[in-house]
N, CA, C and O atoms as a GROMACS GRO file, in nm:
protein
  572
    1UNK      N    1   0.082  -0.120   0.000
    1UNK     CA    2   0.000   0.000   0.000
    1UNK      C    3   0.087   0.127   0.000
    1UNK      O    4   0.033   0.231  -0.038
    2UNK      N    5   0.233   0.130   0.044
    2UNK     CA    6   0.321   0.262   0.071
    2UNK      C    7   0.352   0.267  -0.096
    2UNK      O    8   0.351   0.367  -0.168
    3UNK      N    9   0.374   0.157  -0.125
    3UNK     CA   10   0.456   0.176  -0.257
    3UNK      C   11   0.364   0.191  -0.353
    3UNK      O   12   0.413   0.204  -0.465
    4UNK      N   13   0.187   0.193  -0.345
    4UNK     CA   14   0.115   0.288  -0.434
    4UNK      C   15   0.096   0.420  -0.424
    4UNK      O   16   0.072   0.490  -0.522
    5UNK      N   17   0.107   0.477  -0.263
    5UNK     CA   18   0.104   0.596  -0.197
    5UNK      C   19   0.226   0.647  -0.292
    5UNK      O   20   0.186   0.721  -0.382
    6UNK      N   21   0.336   0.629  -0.290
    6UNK     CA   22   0.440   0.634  -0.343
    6UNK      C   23   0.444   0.693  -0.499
    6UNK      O   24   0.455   0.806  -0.545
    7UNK      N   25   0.430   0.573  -0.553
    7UNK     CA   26   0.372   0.592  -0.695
    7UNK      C   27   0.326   0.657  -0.760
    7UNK      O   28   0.373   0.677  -0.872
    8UNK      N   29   0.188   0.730  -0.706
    8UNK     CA   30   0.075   0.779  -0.689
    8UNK      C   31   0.173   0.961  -0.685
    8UNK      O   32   0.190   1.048  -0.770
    9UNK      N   33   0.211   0.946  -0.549
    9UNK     CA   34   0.318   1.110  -0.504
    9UNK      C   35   0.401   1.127  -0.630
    9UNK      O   36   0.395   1.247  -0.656
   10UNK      N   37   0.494   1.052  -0.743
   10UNK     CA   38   0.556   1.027  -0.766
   10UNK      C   39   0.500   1.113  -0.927
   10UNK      O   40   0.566   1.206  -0.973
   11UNK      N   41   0.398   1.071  -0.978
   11UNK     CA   42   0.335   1.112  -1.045
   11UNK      C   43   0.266   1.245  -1.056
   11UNK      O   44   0.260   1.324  -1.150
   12UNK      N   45   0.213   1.248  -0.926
   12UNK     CA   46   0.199   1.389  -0.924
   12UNK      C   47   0.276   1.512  -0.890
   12UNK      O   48   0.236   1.629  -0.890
   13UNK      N   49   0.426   1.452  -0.854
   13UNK     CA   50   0.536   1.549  -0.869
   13UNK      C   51   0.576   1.579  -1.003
   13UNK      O   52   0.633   1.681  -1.042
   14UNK      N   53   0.543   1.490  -1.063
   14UNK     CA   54   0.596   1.503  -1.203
   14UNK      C   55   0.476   1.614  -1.330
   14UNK      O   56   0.487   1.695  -1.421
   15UNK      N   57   0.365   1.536  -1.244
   15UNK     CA   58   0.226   1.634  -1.281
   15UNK      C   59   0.252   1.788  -1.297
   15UNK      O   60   0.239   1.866  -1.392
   16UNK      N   61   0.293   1.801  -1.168
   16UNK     CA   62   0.287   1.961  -1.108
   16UNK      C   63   0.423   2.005  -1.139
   16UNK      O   64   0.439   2.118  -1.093
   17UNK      N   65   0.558   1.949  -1.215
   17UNK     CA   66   0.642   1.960  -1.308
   17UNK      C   67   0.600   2.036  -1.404
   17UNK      O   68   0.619   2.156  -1.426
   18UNK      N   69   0.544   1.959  -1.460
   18UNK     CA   70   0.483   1.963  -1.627
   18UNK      C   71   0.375   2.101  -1.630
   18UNK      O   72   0.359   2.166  -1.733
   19UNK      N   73   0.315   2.127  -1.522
   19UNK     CA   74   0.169   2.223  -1.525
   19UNK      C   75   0.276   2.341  -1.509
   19UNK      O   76   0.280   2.424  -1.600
   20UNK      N   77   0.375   2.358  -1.385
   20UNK     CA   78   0.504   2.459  -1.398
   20UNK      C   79   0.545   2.503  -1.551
   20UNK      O   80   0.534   2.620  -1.589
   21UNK      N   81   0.581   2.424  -1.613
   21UNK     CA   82   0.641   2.419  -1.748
   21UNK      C   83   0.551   2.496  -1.850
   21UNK      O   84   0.557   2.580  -1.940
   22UNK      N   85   0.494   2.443  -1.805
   22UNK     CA   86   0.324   2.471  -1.893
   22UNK      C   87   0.301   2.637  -1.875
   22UNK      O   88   0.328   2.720  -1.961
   23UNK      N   89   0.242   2.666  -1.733
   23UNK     CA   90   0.246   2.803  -1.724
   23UNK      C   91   0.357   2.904  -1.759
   23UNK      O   92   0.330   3.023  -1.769
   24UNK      N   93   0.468   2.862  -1.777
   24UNK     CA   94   0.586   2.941  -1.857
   24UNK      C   95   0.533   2.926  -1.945
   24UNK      O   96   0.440   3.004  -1.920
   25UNK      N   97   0.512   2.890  -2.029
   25UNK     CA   98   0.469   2.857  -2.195
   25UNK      C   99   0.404   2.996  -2.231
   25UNK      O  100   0.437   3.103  -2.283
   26UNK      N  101   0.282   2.929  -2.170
   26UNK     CA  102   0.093   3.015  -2.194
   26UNK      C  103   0.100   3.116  -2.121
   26UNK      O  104  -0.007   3.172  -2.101
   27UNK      N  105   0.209   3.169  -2.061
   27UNK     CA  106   0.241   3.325  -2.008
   27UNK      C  107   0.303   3.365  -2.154
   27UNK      O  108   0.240   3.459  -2.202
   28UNK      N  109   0.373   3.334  -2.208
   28UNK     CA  110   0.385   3.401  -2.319
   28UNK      C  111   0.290   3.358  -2.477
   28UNK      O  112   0.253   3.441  -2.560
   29UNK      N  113   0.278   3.278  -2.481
   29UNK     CA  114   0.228   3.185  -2.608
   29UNK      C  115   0.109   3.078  -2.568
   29UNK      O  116   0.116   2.960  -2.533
   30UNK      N  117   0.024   3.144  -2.583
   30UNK     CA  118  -0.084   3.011  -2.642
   30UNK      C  119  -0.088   2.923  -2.652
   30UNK      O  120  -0.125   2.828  -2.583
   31UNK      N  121  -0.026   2.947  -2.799
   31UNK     CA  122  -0.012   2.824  -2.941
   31UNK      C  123   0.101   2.725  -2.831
   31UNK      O  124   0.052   2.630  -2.770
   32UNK      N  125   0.228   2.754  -2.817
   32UNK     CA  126   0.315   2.677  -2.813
   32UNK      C  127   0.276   2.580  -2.660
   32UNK      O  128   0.320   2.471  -2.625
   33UNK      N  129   0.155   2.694  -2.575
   33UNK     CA  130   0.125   2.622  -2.454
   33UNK      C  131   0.096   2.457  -2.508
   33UNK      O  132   0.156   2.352  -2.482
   34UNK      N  133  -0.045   2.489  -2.608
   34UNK     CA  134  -0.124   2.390  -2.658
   34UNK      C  135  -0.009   2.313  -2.740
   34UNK      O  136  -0.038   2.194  -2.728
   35UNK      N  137   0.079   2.321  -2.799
   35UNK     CA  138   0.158   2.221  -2.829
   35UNK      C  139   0.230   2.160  -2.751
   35UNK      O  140   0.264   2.044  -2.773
   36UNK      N  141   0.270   2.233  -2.637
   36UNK     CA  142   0.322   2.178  -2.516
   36UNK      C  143   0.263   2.022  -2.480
   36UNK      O  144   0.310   1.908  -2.482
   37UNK      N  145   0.123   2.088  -2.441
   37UNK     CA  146   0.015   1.986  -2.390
   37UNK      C  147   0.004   1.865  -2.502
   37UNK      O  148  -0.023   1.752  -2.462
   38UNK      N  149   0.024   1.887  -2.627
   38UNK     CA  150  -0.003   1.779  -2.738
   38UNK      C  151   0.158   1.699  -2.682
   38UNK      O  152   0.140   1.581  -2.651
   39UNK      N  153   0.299   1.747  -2.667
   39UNK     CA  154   0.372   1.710  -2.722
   39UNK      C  155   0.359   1.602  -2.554
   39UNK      O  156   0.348   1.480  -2.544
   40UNK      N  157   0.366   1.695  -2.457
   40UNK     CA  158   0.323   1.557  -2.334
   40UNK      C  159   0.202   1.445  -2.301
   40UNK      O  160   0.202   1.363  -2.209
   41UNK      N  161   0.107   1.462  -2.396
   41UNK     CA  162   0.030   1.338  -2.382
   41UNK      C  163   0.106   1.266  -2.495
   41UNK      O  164   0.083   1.145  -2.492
   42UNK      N  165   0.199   1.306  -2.607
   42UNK     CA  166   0.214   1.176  -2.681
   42UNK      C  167   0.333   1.123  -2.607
   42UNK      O  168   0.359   1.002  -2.608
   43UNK      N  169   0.421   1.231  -2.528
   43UNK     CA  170   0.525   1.188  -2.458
   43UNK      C  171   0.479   1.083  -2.392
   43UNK      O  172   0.522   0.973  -2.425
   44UNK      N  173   0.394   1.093  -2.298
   44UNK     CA  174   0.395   1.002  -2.197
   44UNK      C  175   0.290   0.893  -2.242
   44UNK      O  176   0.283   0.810  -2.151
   45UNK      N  177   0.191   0.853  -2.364
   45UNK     CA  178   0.188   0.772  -2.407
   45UNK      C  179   0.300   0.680  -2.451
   45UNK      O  180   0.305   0.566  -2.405
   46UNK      N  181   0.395   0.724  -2.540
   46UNK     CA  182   0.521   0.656  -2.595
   46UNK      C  183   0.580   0.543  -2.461
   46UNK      O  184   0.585   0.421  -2.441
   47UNK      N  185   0.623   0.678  -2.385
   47UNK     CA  186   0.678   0.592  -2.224
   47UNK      C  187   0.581   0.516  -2.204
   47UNK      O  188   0.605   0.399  -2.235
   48UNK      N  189   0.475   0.537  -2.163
   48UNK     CA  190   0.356   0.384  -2.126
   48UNK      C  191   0.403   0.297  -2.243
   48UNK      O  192   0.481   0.208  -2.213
   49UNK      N  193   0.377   0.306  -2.336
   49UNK     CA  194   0.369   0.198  -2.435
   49UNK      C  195   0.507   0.119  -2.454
   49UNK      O  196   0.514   0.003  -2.493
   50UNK      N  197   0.638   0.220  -2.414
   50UNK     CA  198   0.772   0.178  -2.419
   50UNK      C  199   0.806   0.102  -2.342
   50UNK      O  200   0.864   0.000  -2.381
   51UNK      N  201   0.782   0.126  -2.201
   51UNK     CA  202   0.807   0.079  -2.069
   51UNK      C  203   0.732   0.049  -2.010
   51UNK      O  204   0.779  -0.034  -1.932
   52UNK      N  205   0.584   0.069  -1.984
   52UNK     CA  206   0.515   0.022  -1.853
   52UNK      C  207   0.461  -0.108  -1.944
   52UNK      O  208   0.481  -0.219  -1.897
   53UNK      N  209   0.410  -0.099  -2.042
   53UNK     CA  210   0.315  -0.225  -2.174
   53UNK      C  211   0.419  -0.346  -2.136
   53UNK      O  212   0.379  -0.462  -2.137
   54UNK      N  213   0.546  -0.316  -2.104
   54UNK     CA  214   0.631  -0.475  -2.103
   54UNK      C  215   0.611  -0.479  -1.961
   54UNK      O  216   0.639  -0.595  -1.933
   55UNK      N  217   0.572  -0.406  -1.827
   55UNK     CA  218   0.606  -0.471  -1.673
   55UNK      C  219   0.534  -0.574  -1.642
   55UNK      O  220   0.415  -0.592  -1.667
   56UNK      N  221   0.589  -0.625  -1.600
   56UNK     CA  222   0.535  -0.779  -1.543
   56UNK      C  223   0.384  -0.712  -1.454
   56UNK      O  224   0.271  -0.730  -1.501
   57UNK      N  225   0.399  -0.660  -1.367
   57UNK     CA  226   0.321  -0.572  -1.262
   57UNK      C  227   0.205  -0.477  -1.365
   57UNK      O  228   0.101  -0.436  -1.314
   58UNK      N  229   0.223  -0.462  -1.445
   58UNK     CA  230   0.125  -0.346  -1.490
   58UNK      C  231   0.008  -0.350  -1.456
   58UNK      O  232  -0.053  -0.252  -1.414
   59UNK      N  233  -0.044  -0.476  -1.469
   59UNK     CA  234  -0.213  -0.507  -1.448
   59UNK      C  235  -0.239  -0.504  -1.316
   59UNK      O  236  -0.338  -0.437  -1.285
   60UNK      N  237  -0.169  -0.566  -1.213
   60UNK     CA  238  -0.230  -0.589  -1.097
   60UNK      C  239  -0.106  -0.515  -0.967
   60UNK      O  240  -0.122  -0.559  -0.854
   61UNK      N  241  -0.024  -0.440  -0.981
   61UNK     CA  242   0.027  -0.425  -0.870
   61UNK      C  243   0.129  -0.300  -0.922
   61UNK      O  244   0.247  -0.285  -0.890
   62UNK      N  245   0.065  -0.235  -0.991
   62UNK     CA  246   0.161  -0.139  -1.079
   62UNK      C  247   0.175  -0.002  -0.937
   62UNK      O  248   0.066   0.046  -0.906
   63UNK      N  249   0.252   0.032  -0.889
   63UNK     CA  250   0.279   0.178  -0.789
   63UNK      C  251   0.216   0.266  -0.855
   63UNK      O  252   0.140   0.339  -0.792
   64UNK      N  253   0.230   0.283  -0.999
   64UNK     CA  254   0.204   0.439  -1.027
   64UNK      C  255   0.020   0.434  -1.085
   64UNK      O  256  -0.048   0.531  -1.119
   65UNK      N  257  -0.025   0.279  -1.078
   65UNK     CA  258  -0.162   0.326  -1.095
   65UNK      C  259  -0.175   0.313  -1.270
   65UNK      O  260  -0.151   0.225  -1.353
   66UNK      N  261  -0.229   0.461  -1.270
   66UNK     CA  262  -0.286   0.504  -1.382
   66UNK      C  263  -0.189   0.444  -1.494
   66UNK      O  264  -0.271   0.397  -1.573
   67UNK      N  265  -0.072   0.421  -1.545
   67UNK     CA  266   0.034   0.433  -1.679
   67UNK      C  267  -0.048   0.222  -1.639
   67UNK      O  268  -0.105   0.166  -1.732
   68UNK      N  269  -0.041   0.182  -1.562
   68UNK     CA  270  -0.056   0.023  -1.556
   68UNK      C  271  -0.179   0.021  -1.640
   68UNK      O  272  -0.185  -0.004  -1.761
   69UNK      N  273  -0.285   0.052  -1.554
   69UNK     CA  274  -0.415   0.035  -1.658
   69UNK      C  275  -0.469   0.112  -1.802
   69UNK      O  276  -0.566   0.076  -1.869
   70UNK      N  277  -0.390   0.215  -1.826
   70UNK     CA  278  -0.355   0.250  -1.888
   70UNK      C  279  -0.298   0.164  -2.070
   70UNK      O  280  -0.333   0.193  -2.185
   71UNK      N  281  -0.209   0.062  -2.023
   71UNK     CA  282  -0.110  -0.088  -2.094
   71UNK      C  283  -0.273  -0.153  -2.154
   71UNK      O  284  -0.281  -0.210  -2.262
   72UNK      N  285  -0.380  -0.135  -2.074
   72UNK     CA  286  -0.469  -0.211  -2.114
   72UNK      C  287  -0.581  -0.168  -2.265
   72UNK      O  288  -0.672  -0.235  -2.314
   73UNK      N  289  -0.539  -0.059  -2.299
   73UNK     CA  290  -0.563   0.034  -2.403
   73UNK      C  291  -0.461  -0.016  -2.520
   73UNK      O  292  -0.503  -0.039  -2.633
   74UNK      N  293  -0.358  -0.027  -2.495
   74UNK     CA  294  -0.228   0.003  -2.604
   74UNK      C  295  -0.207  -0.160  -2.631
   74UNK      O  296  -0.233  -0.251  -2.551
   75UNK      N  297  -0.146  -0.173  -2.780
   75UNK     CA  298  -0.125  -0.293  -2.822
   75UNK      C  299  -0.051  -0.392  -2.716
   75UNK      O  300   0.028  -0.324  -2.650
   76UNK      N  301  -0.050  -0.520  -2.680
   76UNK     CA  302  -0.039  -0.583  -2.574
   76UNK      C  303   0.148  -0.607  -2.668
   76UNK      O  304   0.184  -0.596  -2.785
   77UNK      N  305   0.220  -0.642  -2.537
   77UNK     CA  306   0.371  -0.650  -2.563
   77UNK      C  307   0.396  -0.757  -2.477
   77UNK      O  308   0.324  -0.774  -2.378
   78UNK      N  309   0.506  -0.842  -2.507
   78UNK     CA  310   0.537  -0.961  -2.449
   78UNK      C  311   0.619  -0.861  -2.305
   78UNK      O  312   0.667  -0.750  -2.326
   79UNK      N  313   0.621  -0.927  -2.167
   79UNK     CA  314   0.708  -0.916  -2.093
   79UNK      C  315   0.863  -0.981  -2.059
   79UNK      O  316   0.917  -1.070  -1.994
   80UNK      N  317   0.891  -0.879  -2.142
   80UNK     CA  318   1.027  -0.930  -2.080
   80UNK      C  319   1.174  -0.843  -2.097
   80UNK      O  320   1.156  -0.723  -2.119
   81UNK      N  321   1.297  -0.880  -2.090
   81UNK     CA  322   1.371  -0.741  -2.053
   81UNK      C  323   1.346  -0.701  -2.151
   81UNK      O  324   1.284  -0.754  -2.244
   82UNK      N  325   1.427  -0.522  -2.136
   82UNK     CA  326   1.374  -0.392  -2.208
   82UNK      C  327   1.502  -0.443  -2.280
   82UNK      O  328   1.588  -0.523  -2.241
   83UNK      N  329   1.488  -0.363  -2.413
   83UNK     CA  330   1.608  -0.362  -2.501
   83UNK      C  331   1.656  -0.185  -2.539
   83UNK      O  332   1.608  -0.094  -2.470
   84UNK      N  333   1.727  -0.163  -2.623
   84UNK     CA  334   1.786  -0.068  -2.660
   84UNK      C  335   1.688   0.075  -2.712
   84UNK      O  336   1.705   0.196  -2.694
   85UNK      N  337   1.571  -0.015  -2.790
   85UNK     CA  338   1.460   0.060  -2.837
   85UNK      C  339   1.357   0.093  -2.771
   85UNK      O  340   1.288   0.193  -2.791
   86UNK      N  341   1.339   0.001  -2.678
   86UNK     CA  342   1.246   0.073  -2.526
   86UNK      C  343   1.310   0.168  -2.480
   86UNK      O  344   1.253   0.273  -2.450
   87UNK      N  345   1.448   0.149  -2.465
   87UNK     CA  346   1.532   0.258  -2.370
   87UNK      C  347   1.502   0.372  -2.474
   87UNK      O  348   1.485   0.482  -2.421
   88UNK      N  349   1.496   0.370  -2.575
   88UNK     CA  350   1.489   0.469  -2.632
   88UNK      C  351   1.373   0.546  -2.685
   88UNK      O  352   1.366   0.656  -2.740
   89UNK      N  353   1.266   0.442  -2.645
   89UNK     CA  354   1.101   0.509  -2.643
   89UNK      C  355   1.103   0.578  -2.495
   89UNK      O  356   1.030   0.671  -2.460
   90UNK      N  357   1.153   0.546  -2.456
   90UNK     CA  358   1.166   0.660  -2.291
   90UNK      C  359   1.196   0.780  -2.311
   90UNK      O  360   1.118   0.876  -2.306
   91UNK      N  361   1.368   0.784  -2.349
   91UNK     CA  362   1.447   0.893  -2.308
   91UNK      C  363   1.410   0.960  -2.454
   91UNK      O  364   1.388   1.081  -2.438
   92UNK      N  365   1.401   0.934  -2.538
   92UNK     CA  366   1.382   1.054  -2.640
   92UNK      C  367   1.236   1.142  -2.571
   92UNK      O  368   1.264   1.243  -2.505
   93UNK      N  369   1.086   1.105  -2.584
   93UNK     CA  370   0.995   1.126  -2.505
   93UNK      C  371   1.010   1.202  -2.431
   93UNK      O  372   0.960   1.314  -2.427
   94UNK      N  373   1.124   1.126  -2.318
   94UNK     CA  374   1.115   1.205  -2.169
   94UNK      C  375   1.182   1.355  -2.182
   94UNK      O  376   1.130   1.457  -2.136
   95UNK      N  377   1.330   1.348  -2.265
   95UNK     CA  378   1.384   1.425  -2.287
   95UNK      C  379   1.366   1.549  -2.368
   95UNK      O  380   1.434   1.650  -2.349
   96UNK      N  381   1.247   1.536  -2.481
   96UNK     CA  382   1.162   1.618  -2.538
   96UNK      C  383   1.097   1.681  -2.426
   96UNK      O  384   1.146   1.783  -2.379
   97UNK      N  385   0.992   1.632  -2.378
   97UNK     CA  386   0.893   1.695  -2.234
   97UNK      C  387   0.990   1.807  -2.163
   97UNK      O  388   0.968   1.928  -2.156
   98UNK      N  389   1.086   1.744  -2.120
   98UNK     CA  390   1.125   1.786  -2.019
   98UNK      C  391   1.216   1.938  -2.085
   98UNK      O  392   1.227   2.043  -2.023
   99UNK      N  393   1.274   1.910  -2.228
   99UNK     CA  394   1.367   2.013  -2.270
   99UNK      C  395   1.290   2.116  -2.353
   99UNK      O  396   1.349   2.214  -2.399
  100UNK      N  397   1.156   2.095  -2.373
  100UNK     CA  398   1.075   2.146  -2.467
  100UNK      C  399   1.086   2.319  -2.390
  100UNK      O  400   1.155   2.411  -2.434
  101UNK      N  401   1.006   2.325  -2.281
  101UNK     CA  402   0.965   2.431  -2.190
  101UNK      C  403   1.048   2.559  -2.130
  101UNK      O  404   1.011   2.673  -2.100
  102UNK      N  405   1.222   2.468  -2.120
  102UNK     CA  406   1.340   2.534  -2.071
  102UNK      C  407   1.355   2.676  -2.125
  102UNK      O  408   1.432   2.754  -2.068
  103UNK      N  409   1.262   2.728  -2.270
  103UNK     CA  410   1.310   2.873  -2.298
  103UNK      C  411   1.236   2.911  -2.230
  103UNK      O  412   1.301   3.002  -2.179
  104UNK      N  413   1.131   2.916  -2.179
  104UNK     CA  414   1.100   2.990  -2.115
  104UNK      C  415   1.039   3.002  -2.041
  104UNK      O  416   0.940   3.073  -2.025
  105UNK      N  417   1.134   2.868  -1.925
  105UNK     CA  418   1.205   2.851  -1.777
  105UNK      C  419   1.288   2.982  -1.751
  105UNK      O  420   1.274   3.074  -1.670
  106UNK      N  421   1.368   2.962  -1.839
  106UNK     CA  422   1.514   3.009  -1.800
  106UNK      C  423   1.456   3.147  -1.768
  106UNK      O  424   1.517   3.198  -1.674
  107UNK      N  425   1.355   3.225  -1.820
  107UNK     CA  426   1.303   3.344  -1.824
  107UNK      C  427   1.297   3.382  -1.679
  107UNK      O  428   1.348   3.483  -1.632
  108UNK      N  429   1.230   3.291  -1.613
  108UNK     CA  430   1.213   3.266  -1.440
  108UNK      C  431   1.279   3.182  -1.438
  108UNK      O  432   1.287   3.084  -1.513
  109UNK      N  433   1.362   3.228  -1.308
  109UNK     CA  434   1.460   3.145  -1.259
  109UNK      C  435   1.367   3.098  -1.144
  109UNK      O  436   1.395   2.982  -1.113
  110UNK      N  437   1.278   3.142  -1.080
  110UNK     CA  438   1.196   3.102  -0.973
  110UNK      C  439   1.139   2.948  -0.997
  110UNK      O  440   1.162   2.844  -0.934
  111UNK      N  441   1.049   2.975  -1.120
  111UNK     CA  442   0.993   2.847  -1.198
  111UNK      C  443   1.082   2.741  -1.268
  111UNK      O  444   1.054   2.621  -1.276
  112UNK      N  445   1.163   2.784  -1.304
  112UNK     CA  446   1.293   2.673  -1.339
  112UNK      C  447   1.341   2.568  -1.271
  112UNK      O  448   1.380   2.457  -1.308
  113UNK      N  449   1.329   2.641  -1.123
  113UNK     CA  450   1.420   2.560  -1.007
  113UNK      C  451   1.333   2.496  -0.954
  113UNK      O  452   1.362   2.391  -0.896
  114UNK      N  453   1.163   2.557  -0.961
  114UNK     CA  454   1.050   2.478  -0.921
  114UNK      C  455   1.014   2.357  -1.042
  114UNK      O  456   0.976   2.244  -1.015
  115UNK      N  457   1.029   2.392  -1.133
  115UNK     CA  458   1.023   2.282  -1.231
  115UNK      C  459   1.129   2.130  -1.201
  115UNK      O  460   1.096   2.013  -1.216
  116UNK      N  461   1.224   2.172  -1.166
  116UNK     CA  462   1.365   2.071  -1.206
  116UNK      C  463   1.333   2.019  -1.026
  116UNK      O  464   1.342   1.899  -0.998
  117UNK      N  465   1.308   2.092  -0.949
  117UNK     CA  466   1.310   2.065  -0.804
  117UNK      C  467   1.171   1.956  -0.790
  117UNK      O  468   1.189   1.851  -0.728
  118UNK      N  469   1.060   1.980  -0.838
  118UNK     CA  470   0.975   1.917  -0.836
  118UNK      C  471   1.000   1.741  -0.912
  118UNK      O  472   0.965   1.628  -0.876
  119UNK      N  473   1.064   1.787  -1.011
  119UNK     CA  474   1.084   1.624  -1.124
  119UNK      C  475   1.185   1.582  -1.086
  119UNK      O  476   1.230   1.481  -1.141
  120UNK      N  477   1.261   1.648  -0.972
  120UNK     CA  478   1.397   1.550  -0.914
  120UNK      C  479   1.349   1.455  -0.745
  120UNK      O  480   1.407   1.363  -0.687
  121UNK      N  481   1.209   1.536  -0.708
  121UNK     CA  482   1.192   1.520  -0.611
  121UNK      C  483   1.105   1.379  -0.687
  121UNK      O  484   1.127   1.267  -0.640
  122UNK      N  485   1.035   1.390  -0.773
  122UNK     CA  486   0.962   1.250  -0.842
  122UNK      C  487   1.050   1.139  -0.847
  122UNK      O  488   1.022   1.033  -0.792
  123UNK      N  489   1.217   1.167  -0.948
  123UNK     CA  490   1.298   1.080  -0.985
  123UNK      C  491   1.297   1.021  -0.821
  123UNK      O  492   1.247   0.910  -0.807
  124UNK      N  493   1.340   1.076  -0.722
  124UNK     CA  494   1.398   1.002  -0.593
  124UNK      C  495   1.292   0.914  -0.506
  124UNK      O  496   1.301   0.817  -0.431
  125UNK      N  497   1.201   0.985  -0.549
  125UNK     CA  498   1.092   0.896  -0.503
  125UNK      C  499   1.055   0.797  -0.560
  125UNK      O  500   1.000   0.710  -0.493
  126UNK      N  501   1.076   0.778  -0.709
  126UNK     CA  502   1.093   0.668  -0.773
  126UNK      C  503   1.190   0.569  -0.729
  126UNK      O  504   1.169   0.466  -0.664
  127UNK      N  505   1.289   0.612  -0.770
  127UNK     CA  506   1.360   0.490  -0.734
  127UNK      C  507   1.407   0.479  -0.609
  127UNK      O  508   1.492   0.390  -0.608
  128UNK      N  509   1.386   0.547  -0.464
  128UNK     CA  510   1.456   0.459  -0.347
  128UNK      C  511   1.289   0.404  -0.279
  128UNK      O  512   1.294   0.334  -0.178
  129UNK      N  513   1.154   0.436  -0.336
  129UNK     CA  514   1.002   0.391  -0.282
  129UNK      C  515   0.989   0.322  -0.387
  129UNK      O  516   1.033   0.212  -0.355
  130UNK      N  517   0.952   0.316  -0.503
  130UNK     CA  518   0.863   0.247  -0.601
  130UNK      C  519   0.949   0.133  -0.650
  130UNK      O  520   0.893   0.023  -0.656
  131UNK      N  521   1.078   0.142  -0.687
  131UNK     CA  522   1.169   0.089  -0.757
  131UNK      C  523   1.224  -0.038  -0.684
  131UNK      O  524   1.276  -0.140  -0.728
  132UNK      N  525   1.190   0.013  -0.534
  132UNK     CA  526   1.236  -0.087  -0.468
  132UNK      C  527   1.179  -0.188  -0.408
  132UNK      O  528   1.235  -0.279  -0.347
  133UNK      N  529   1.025  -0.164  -0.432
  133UNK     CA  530   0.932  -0.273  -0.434
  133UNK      C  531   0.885  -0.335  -0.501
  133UNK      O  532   0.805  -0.418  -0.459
  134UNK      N  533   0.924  -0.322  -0.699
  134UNK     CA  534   0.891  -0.349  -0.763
  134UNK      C  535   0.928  -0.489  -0.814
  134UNK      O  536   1.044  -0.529  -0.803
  135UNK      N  537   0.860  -0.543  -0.854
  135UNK     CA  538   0.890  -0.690  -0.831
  135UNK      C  539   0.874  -0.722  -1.005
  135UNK      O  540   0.834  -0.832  -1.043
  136UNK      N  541   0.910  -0.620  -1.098
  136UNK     CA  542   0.962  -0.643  -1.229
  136UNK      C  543   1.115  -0.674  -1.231
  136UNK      O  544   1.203  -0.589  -1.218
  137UNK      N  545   1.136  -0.807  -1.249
  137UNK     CA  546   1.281  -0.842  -1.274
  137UNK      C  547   1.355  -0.819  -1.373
  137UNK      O  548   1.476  -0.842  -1.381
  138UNK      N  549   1.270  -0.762  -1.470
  138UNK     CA  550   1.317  -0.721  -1.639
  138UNK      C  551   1.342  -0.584  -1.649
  138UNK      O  552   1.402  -0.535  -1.746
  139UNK      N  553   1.293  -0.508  -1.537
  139UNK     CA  554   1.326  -0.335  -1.547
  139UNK      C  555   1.467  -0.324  -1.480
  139UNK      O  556   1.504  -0.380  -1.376
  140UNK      N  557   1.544  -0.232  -1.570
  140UNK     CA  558   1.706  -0.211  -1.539
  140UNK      C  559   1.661  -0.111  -1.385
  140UNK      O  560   1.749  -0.124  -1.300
  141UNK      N  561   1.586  -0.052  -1.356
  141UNK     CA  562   1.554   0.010  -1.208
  141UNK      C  563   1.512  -0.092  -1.100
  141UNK      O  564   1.498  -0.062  -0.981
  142UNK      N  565   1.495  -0.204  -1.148
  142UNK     CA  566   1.426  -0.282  -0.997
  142UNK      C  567   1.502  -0.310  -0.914
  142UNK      O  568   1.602  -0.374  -0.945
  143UNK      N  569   1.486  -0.280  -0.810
  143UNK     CA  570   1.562  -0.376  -0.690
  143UNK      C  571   1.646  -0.290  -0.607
  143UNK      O  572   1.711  -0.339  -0.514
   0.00000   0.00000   0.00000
């Protein structure tokens, strides 16, 4: 039950990341807000479909919830270890999201540090709570 509590926190640090990011945007731009918002639901589809679609756990014991049942939407994927091209349905994704917003972060330095402070506080909660209960033997984070 901690390690859905967990999960759950984990996500919504990352949530309230992204909504940070966001309001930099749509303080200046609209348009680029709303592309923002397009470019993170396909982001974090990709990651579900990259990474959570193979966890052993997705269906019944997933921490973060929502990305598990979620797997049940998206074409079904065998479980088992990740390879080079999962790793890379992640980090391209993640690394888009996350680098998309930075012009104008940097504008506020206030919101910048709340942005990066918030999605570092997710990463740690990931992996020393969620990661370490996770009972996927095929994810390079378990254990």
């Amino acid at each position: 039950m901690a390690n859905r509590l967990h999960g759950v926190l984990s996500l919504f640090w990352i949530f309230f990341s992204l909504i940070i990011g966001l309001l930099s945007i749509i303080d200046e731009s609209l348009a680029m807000g709303m592309l923002y918002i397009a470019i993170v639901a396909f982001s974090f589809l990709t990651v579900v479909y990259s990474f959570c679609s193979k966890c052993t756990c997705r269906l019944d014991s997933c921490a973060h919830i929502l990305p598990g049942k979620l797997t049940k939407l998206l074409p079904e994927r065998k479980q088992t270890h990740y390879t080079f091209w999962d790793a890379l349905g992640i980090l391209i994704p993640l690394a888009v999201m996350l680098a998309f917003p930075q012009f104008w972060l940097w504008k506020n330095k206030i919101l910048l540090i709340i942005f990066w402070l918030f999605f570092l506080i997710a990463i740690i909660e990931i992996k020393l709570s969620v990661c370490k209960a996770c009972k996927n033997e095929g994810c390079p984070l378990s254990g």
